[in-house]
VEXRO-559953 format. One record per residue (C-alpha): x, y, z; residue number from 1. Coordinates in Angstrom, 2 decimals. Layout:
N
> X, Y, Z, seq
> X, Y, Z, NUM .
...
//
This chain:
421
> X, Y, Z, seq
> 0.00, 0.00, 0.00, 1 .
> 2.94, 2.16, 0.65, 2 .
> 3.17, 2.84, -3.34, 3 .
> -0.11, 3.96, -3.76, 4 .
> -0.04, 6.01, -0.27, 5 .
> 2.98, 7.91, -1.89, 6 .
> 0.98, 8.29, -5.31, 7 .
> -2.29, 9.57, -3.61, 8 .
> -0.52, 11.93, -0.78, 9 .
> 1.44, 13.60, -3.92, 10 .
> -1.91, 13.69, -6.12, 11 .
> -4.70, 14.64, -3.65, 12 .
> -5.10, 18.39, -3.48, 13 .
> -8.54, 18.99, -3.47, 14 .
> -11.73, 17.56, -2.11, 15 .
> -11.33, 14.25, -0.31, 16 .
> -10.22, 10.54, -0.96, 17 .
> -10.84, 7.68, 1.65, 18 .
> -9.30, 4.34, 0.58, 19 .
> -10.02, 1.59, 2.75, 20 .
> -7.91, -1.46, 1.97, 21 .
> -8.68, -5.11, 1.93, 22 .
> -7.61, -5.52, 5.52, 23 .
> -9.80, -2.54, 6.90, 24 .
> -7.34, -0.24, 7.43, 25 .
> -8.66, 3.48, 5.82, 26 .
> -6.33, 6.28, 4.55, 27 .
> -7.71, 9.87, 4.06, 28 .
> -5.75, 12.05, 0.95, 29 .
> -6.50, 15.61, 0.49, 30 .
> -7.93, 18.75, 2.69, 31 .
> -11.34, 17.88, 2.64, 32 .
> -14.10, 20.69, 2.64, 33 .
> -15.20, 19.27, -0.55, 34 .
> -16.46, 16.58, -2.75, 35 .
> -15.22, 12.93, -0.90, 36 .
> -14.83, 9.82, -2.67, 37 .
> -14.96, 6.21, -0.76, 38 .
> -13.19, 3.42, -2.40, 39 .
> -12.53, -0.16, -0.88, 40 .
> -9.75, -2.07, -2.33, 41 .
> -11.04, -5.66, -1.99, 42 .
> -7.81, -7.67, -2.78, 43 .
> -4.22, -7.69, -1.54, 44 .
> -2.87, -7.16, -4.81, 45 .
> -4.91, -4.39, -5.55, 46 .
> -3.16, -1.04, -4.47, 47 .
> 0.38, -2.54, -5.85, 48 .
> -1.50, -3.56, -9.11, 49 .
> -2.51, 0.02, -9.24, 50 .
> 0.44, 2.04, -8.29, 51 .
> 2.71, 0.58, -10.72, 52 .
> 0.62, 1.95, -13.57, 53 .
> -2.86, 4.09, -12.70, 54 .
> -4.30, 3.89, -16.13, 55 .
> -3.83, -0.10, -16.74, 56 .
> -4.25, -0.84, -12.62, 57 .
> -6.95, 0.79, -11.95, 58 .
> -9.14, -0.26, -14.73, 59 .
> -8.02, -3.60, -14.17, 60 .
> -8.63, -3.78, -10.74, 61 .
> -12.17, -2.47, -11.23, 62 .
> -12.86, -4.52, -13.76, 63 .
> -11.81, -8.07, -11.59, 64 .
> -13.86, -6.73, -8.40, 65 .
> -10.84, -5.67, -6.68, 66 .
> -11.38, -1.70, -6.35, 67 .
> -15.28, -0.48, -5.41, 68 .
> -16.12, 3.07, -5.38, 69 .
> -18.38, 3.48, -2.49, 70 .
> -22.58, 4.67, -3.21, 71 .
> -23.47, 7.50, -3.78, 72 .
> -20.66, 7.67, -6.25, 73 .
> -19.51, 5.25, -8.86, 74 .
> -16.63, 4.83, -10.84, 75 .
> -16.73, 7.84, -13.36, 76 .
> -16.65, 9.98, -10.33, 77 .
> -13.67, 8.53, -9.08, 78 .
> -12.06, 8.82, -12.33, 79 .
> -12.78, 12.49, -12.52, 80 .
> -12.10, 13.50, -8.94, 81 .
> -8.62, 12.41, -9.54, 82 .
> -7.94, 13.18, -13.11, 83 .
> -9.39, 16.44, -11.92, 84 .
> -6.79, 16.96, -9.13, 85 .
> -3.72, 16.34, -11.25, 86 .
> -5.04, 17.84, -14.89, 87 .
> -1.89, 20.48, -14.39, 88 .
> 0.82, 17.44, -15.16, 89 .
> -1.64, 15.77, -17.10, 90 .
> -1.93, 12.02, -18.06, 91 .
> 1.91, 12.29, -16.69, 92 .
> 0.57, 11.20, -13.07, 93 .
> -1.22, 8.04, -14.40, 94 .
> 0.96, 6.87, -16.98, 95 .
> 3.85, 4.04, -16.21, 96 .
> 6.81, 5.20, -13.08, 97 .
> 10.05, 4.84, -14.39, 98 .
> 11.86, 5.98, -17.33, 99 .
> 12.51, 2.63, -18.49, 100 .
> 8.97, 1.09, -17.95, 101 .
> 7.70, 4.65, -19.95, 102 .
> 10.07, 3.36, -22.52, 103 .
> 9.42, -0.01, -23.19, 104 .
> 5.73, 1.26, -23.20, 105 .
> 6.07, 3.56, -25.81, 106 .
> 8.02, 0.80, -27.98, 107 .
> 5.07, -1.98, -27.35, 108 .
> 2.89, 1.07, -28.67, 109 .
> 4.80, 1.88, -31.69, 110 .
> 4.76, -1.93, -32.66, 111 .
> 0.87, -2.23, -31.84, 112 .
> 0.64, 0.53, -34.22, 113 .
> 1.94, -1.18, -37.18, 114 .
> -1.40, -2.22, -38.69, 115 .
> -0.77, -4.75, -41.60, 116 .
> -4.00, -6.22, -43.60, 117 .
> -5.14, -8.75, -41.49, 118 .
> -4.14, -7.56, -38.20, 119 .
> -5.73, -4.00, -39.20, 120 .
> -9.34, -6.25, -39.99, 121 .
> -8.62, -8.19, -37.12, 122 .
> -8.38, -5.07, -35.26, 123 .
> -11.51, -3.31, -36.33, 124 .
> -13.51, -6.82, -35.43, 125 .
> -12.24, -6.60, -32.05, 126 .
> -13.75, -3.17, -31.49, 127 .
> -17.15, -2.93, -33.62, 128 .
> -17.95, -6.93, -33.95, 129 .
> -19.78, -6.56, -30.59, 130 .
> -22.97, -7.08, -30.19, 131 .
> -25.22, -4.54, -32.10, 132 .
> -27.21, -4.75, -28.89, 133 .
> -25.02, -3.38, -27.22, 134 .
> -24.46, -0.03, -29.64, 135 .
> -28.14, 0.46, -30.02, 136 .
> -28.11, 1.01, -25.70, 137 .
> -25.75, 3.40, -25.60, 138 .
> -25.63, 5.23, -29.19, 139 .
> -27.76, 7.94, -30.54, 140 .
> -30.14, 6.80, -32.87, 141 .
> -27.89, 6.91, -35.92, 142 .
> -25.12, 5.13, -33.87, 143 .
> -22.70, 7.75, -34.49, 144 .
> -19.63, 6.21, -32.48, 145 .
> -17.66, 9.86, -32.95, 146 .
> -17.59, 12.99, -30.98, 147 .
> -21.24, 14.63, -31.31, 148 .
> -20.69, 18.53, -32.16, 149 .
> -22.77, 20.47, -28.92, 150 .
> -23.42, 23.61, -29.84, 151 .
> -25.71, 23.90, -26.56, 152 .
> -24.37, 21.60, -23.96, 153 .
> -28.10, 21.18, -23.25, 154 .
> -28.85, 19.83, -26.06, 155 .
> -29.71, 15.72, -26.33, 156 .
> -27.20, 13.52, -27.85, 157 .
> -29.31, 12.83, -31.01, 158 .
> -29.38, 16.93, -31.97, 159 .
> -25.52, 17.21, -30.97, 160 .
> -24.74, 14.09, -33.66, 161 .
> -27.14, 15.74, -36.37, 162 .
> -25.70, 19.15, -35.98, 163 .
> -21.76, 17.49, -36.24, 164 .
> -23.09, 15.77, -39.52, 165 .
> -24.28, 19.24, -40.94, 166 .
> -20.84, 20.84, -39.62, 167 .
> -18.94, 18.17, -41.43, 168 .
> -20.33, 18.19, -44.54, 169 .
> -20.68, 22.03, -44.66, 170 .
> -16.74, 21.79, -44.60, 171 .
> -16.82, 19.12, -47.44, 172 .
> -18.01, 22.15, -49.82, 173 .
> -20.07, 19.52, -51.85, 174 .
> -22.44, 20.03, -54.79, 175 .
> -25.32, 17.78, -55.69, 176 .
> -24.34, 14.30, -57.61, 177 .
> -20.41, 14.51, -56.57, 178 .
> -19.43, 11.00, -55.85, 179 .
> -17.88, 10.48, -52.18, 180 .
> -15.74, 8.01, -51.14, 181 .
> -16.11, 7.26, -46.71, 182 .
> -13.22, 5.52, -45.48, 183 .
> -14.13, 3.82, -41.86, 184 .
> -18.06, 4.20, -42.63, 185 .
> -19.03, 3.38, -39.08, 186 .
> -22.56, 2.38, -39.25, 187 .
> -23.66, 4.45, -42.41, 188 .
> -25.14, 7.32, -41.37, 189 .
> -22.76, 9.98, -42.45, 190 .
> -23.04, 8.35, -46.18, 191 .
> -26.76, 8.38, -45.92, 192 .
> -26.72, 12.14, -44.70, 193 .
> -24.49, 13.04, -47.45, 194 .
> -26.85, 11.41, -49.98, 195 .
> -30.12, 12.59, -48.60, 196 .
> -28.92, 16.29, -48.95, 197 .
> -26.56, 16.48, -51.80, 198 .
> -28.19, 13.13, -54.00, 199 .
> -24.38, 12.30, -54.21, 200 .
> -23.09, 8.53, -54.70, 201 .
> -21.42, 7.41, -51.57, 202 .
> -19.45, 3.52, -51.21, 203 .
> -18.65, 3.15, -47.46, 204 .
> -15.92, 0.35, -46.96, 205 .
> -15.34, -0.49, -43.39, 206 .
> -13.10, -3.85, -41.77, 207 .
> -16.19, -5.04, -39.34, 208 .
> -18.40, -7.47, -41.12, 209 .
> -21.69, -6.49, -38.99, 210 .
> -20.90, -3.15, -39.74, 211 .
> -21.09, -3.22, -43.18, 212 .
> -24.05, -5.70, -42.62, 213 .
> -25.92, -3.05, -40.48, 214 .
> -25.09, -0.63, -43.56, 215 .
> -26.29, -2.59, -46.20, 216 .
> -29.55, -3.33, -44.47, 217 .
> -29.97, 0.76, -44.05, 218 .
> -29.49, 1.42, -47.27, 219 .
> -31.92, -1.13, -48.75, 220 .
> -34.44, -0.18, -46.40, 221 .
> -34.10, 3.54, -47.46, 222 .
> -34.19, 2.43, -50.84, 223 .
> -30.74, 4.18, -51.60, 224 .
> -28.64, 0.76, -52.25, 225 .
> -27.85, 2.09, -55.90, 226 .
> -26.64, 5.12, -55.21, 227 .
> -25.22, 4.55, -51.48, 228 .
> -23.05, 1.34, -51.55, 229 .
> -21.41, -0.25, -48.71, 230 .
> -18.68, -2.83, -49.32, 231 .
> -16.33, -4.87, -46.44, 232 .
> -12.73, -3.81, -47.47, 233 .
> -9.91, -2.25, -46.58, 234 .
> -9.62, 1.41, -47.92, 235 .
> -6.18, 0.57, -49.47, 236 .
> -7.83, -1.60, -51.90, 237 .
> -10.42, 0.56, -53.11, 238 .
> -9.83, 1.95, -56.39, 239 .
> -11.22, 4.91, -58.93, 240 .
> -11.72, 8.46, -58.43, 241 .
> -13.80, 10.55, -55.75, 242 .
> -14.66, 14.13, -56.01, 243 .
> -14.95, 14.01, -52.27, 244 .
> -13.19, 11.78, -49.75, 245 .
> -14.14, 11.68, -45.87, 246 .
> -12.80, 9.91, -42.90, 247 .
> -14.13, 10.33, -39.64, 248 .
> -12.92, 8.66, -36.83, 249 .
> -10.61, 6.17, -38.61, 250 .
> -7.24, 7.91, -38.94, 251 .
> -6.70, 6.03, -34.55, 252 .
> -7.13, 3.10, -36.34, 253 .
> -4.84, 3.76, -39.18, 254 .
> -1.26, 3.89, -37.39, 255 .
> 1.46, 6.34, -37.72, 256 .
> 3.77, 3.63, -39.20, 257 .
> 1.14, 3.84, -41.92, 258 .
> 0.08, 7.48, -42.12, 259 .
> 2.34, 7.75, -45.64, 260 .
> 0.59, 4.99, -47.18, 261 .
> -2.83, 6.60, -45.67, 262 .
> -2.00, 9.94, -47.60, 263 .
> -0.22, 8.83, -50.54, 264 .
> -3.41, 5.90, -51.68, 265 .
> -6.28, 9.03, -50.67, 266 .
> -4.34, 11.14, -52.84, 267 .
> -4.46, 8.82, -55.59, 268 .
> -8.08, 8.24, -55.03, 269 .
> -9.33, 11.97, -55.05, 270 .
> -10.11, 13.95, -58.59, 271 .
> -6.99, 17.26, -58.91, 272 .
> -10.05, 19.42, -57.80, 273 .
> -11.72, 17.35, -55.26, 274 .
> -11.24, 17.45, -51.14, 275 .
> -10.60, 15.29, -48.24, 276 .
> -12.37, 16.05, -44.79, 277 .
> -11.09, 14.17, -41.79, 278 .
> -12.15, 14.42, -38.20, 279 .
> -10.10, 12.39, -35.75, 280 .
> -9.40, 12.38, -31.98, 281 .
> -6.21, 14.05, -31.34, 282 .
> -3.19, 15.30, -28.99, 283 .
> -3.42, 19.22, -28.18, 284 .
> 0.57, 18.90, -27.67, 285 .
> 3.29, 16.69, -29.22, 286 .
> 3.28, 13.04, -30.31, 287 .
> 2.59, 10.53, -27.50, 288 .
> 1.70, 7.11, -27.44, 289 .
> -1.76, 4.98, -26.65, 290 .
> -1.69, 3.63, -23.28, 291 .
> -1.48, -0.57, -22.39, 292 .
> -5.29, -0.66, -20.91, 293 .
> -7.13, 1.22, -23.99, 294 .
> -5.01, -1.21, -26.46, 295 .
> -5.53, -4.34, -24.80, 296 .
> -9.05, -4.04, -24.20, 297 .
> -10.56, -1.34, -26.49, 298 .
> -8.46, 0.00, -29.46, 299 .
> -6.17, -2.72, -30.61, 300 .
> -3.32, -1.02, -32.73, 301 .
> -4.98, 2.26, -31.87, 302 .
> -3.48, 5.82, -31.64, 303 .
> -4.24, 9.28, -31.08, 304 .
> -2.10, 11.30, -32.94, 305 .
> -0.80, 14.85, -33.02, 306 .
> -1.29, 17.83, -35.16, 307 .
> 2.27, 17.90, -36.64, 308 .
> 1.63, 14.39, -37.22, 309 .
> -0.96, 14.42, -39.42, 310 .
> 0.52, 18.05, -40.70, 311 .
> 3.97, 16.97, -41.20, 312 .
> 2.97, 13.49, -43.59, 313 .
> 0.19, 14.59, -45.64, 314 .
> 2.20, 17.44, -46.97, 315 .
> 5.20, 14.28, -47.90, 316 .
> 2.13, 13.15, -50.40, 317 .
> 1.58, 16.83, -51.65, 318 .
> -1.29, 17.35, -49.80, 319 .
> -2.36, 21.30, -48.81, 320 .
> -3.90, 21.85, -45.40, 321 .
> -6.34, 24.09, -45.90, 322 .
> -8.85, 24.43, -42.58, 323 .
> -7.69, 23.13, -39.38, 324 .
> -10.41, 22.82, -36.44, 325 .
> -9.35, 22.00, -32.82, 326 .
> -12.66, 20.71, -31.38, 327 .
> -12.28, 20.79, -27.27, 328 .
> -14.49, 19.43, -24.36, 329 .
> -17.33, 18.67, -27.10, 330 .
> -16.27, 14.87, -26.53, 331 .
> -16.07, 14.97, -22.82, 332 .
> -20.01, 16.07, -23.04, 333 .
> -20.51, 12.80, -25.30, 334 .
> -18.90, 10.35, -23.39, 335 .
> -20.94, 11.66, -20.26, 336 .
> -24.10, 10.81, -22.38, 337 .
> -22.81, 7.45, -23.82, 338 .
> -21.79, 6.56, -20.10, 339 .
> -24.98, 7.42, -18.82, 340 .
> -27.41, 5.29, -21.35, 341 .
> -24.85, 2.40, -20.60, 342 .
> -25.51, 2.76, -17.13, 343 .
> -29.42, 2.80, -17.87, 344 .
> -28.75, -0.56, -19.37, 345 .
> -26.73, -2.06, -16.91, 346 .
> -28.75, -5.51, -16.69, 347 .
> -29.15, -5.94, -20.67, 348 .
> -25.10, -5.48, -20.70, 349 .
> -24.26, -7.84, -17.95, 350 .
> -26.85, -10.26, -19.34, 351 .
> -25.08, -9.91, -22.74, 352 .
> -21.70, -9.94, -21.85, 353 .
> -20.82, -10.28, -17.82, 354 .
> -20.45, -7.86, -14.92, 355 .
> -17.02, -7.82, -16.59, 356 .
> -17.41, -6.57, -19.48, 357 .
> -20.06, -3.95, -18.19, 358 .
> -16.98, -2.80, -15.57, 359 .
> -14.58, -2.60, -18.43, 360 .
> -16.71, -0.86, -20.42, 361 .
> -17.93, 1.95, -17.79, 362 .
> -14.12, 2.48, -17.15, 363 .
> -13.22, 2.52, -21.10, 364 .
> -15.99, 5.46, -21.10, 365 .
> -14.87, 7.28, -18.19, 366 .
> -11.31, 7.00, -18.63, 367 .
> -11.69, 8.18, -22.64, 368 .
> -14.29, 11.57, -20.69, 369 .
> -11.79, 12.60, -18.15, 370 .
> -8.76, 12.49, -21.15, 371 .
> -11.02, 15.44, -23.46, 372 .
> -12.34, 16.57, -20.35, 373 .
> -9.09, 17.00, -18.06, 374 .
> -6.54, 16.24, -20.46, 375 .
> -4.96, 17.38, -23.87, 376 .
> -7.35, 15.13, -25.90, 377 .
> -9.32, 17.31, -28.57, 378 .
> -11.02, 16.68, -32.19, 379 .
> -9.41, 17.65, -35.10, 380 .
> -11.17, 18.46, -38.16, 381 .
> -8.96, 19.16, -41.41, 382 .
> -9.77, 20.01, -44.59, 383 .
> -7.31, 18.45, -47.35, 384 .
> -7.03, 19.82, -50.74, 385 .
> -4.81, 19.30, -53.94, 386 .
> -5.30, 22.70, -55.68, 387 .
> -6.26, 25.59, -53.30, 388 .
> -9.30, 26.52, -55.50, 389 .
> -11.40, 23.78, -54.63, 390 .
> -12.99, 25.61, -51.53, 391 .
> -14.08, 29.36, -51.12, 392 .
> -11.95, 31.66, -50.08, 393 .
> -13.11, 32.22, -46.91, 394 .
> -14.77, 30.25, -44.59, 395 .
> -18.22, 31.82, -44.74, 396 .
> -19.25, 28.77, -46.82, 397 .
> -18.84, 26.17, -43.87, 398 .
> -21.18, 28.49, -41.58, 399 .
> -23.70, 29.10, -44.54, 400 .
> -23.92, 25.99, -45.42, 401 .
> -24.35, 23.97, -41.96, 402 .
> -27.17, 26.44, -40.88, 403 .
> -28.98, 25.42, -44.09, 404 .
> -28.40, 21.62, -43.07, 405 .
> -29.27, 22.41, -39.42, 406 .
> -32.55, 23.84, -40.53, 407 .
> -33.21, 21.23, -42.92, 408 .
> -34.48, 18.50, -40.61, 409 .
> -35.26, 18.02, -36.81, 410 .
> -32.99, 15.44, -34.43, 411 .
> -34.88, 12.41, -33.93, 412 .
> -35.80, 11.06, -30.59, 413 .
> -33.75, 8.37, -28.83, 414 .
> -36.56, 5.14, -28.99, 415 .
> -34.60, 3.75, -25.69, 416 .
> -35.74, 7.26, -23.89, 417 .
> -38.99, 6.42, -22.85, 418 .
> -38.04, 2.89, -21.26, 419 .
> -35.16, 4.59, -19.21, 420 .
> -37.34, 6.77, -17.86, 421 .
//
């Protein structure tokens, strides 16, 4: 316990933390006079598992049973209270002790990164072959499993997705029958958006099988198959020419190993007048690398890379940067949401998976808030282009055009609401 002791006395400014440990001895960190958090560490190995490295310990040891965060709280408001206390050195104070063990780390990561063909599928089947059950519970309605755009933090989760589909494709700058080309298509419903407003052809390749299922089964019941095509491949086999290219939420999945081949092949792929729009989680500072937890049990070969990073290859392919958008705290707000439907559907989950799998995933969703929320995480949004005409000259055009989207239709209602009620 001494470890932890050390790591809680140095971390605990404000509020208070009461640990009691598997043997019923309790230790108090921080002033007090404010918000207190009671956890009970129900295992002997517990507070050495989770000094050695916060991020992977702790999730672990809430995940096996062997950390409880005391009612009236729960485990997202232990995550916060202590992210929240040591946001000035950042993920710093929960990442691996020891230069060495920070090294080998970042090696492990740079190999996990290296995303090859069938490890990249293999990948992408690890995190969005789950049950579709279990995206339906916690989702919006157009499963939108990307930062929703919240304009008004009041706002439900449904109108914060529909308004970040109108701000993306405002930036897009695209004019009615283009054909569009949506690498990492999620579960369709950007490529249906785009096609319902513009009447543009759209083929959405993804790695996940029941994704592209899922998408398939949308577009034939919307009646769009012809024009809004879905195939199961990897976007460095798809050939032919786009007028407009999008990628949202695929370049963590991509690697930075691969990030020339990623620029180089969309290049290819995109008309000499055409654009690229990418929105991706990123790193407000310099290059990092994913931690152990989030790649073991969540993103498999996944990283969040920096600006210059992205910056720094796509001009190697002779690519011109043309709008860069630093989207902050807008994800913290939808990973609240997303933790609180999963919490709504605690006994569905658990009767899915196991009590497990529910733990890991409240802590996946908590850990990802408190990074955008307390950390250097942001969104970027860039616009690509290969000749500089291709857009307006000023930005006017992206505002114009996503108030005429926003306007355009009304945010359906979540059809989970009612019963969670």
């Amino acid at each position: 316990m001494w470890l932890l002791d050390k790591f809680l006395t140095k971390a605990i400014r404000r509020g208070r933390l009461v640990v009691t440990n598997y043997n019923g001895k309790t230790y108090q960190y921080g002033p007090g006079g404010g918000d207190e958090i009671r956890i009970r560490l129900n295992h002997p190995k517990a507070a050495r598992h989770i000094a050695a490295y916060p991020q992977v310990g702790a999730g672990e040891a809430y995940m096996w049973g062997w950390l409880e965060v005391e009612p009236p709280h729960d485990i997202r408001d232990m995550v916060l209270f202590v992210t929240g206390n040591t946001k000035k050195t950042g993920d710093v104070a929960i990442q691996p002790k020891g230069p060495l063990r920070r090294f080998t780390q970042r090696l492990i990561a740079k190999a996990d990164g290296i995303n090859l063909r069938g490890k990249a599928r293999k990948n992408a089947e690890h995190t969005y072959n789950l049950t579709r059950r279990l995206y339906e519970l916690f989702l919006d309605e157009d499963r939108q499993y990307t930062m929703a755009y919240y304009r008004d933090t009041s706002n439900s989760l449904e109108k914060a997705q529909l308004d970040k589909k109108a701000h993306m494709a405002a930036k897009m700058n695209i004019k009615p029958g283009m054909k569009v080309l949506d690498i990492g298509c999620g579960w369709g419903g950007f490529a249906l958006y785009l096609h319902k407003h513009y009447g543009c052809e759209v083929l959405g390749v993804a790695l996940a099988p029941d994704q592209i299922a899922f998408c398939q089964e949308r577009a034939k019941a919307e009646g769009v198959e012809d024009k809004v095509k879905f195939a199961l491949m990897d976007y460095r086999d798809v050939e032919g020419q786009f007028d407009r290219i999008s990628s949202v939420g695929l370049l963590e999945h991509v690697g930075t190993a691969h990030y020339p081949e990623f620029f180089r092949h969309t290049s290819k792929l995109l008309k000499p007048d055409g654009v690229m729009f990418s929105h991706c989680c990123g790193r407000a500072g310099t290059p990092g690398f994913t931690d152990a937890w989030t790649r073991k049990y969540i993103f498999p070969g996944g990283y969040i890379p920096a600006l210059s990073e992205l910056v720094i290859e796509s001009e190697k392919a002779g690519w011109q940067v043309m709008d860069v958008e630093a989207m902050r705290f807008h994800y913290s707000h939808t990973l609240e949401e997303w933790y609180n439907r999963t919490v709504m559907h605690r006994e569905e989950i658990v009767d899915l998976y196991d009590e497990q799998f529910y733990r890991m995933w409240l802590f996946y969703l908590a850990g990802a808030e408190q990074s955008f929320r307390h950390g250097k995480m942001v969104n970027w949004q860039i616009v690509y282009v290969k000749d500089r005409a291709a857009i307006p000259m000023t930005r006017d055009f992206m505002y114009e055009e996503s108030e005429r989207l926003r306007e355009s239709e009304e945010p359906p209602v979540w059809h989970l609401a009612q019963a969670a009620e």
